[in-house]
Structure formats: structure tokens, C-alpha cells
MARDREN-950202 format. One line per 8 residues: number of its first residue (from 1); their letters; for each residue x, y, z of N, C-alpha, C. Coordinates in nm, 2 decimals. Layout:
residues N
NUM	A	X Y Z X Y Z X Y Z; ...
end
This chain:
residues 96
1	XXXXXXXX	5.59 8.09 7.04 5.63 7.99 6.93 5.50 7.91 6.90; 5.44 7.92 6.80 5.33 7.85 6.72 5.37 7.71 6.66; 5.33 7.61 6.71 5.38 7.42 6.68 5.27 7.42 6.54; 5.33 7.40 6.44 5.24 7.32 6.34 5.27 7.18 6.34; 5.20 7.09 6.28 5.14 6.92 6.24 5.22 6.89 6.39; 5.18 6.90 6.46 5.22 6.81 6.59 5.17 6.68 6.59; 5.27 6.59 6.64 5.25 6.44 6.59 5.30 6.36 6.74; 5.27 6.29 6.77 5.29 6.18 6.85 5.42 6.13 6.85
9	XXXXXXXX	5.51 6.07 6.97 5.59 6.07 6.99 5.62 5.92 6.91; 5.54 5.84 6.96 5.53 5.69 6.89 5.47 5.68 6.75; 5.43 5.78 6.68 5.40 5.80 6.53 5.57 5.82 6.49; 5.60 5.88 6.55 5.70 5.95 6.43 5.83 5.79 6.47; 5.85 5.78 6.56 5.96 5.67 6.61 5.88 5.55 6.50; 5.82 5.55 6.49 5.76 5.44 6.39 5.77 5.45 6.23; 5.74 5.56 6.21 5.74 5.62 6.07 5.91 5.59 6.00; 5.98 5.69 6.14 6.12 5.70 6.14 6.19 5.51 6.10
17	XXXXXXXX	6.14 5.40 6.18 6.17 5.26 6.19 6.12 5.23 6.02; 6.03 5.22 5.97 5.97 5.19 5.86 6.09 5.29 5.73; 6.11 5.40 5.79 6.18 5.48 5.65 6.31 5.42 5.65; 6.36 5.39 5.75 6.52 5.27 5.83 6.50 5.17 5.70; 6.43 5.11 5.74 6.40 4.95 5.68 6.42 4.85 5.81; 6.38 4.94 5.98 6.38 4.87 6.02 6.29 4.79 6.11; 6.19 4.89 6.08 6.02 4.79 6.16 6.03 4.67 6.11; 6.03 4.59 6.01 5.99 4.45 5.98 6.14 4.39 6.08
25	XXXXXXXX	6.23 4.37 6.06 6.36 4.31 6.13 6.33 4.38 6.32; 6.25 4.44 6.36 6.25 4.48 6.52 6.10 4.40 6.55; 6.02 4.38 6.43 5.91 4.29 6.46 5.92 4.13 6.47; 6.01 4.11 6.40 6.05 3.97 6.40 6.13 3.95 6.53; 6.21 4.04 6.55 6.27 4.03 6.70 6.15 4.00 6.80; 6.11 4.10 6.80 6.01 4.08 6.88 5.89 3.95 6.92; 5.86 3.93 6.79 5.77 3.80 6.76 5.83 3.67 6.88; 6.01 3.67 6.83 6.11 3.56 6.83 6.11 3.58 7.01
33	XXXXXXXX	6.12 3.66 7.04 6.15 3.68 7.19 6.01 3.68 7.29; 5.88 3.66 7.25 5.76 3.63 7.31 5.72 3.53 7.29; 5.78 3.43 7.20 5.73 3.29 7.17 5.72 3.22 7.33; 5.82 3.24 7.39 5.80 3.13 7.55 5.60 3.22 7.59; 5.61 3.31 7.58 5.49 3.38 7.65 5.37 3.30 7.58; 5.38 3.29 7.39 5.25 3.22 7.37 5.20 3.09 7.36; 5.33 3.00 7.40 5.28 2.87 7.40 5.31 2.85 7.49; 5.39 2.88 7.63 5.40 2.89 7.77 5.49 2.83 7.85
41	XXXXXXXX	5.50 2.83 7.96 5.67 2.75 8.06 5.62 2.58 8.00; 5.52 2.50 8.00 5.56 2.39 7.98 5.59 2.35 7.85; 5.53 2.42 7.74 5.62 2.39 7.59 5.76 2.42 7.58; 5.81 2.56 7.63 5.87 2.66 7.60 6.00 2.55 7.68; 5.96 2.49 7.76 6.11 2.39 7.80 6.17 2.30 7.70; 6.06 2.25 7.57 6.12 2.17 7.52 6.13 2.20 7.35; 6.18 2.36 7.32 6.22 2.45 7.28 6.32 2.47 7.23; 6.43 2.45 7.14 6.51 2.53 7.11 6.54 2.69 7.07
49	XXXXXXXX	6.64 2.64 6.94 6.62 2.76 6.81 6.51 2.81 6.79; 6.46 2.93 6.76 6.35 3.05 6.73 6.40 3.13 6.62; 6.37 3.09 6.50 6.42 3.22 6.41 6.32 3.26 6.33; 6.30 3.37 6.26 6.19 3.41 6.11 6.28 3.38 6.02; 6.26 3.39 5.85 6.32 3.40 5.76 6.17 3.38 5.65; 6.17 3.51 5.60 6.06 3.53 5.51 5.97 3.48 5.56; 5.89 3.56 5.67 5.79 3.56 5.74 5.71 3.45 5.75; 5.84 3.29 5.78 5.79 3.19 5.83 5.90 3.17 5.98
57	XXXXXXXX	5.80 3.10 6.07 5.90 3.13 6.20 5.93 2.98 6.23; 6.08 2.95 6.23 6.11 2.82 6.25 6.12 2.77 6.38; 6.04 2.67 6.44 6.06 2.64 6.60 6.12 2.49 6.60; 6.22 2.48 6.70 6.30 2.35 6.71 6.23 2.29 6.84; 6.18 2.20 6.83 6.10 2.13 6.88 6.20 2.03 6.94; 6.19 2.00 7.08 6.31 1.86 7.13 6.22 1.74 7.12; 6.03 1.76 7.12 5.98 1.66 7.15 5.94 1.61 7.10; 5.92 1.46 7.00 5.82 1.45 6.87 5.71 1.46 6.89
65	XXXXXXXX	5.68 1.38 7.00 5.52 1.37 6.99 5.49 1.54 7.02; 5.52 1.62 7.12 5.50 1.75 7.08 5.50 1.82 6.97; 5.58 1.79 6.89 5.61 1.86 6.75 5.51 1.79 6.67; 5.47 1.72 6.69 5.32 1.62 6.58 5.21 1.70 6.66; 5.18 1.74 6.76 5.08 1.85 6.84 5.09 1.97 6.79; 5.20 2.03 6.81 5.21 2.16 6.77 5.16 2.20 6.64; 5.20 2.08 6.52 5.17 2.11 6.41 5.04 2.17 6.37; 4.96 2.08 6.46 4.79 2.05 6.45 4.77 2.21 6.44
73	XXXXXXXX	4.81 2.26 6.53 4.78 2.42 6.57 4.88 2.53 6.56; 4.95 2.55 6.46 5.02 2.60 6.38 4.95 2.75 6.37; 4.85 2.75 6.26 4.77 2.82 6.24 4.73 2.93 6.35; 4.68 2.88 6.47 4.63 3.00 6.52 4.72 3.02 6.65; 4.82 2.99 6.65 4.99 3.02 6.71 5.02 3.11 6.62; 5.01 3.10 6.47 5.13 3.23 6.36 4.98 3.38 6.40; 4.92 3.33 6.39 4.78 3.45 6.45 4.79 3.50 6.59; 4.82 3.42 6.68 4.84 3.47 6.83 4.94 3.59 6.83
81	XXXXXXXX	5.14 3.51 6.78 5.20 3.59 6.75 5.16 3.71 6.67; 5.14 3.73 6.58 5.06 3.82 6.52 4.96 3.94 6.56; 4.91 3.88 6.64 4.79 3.98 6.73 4.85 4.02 6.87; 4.96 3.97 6.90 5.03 4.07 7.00 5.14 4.11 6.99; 5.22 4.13 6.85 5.33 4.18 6.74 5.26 4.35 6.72; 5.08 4.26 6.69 5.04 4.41 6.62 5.02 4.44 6.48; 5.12 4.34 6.41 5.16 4.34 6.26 5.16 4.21 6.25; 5.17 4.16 6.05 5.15 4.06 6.01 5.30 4.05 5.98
89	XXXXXXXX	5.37 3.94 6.07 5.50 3.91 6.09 5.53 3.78 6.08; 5.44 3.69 6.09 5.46 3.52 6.05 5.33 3.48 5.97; 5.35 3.45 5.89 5.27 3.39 5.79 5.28 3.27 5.79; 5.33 3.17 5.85 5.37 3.03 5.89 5.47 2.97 6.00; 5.43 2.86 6.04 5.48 2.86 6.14 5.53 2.69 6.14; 5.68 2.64 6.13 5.74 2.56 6.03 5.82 2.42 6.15; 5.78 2.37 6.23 5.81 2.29 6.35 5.98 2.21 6.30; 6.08 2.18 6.36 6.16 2.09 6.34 6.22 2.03 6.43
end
């Protein structure tokens, strides 16, 4: 048996996700469930809600004065997420 266009296992499961409609909605999952990992155990305690909605990620903040910090650095938190997503999945990052 002769194999033509042989492809990668993780090519095609990806291709397959994107033809779904479902890479962007499994990236946002994903984003939403690694948040404790990029801002870490002592933010991530005072933490609520985590959601996307049009590639802005909403974080519920319990702390003010934290949530007036966080803001400051917004920016390269929606880039951290982002760079270990793999994809451009938050374009903003929205404190409440």
C-alpha cells in the first residue's frame, strides 16, 4: 500500500477544529482555565469569574487596590495569555 500527502496527526485534528468552528471557542477555553498559571497562587486567590466574549477576557477581581494594579498591566498579561494559547485569543483584558 503506497500513503500519499501524509500529514501529521496534530495537523489534521486542528484543521478538522478550525473546519468545526471549533478552534477559537477550545482556545478561549483554554486561555480561561490557565489564567491561575499566569498571574499565579497569590492573585489567582482573589479571583473570581473568568470569561472571553469577543476576544476580551473579563477578570473579577475581589481586590480593589489589586484591580487598580492589575489594570496597569493588562497589556502584557492579554500577550502572556496569548503566547502560551499559541493564538491571538484576547485582545484585551477588562478587570471588574
Amino acid at each position: 500500500m503506497i500513503r500519499k500527502k501524509e500529514q501529521k496527526l496534530g495537523s489534521l485534528l486542528q484543521h478538522f477544529l478550525r473546519e468545526q468552528g471549533l478552534e477559537t471557542p477550545l482556545n478561549e477555553y483554554r486561555a480561561v482555565q490557565i489564567w491561575p498559571e499566569i498571574v499565579g497562587p497569590a492573585i489567582s486567590r482573589y479571583v473570581g469569574k473568568v470569561f472571553i466574549k469577543n476576544c476580551i477576557m473579563y477578570v473579577q477581581i475581589r481586590s480593589a487596590a489589586l484591580r487598580e494594579n492589575l489594570t496597569h498591566q493588562r497589556t502584557v498579561l492579554a500577550q502572556r495569555v496569548n503566547q502560551q494559547i499559541g493564538a491571538q485569543v484576547v485582545n484585551e483584558i477588562r478587570f471588574y
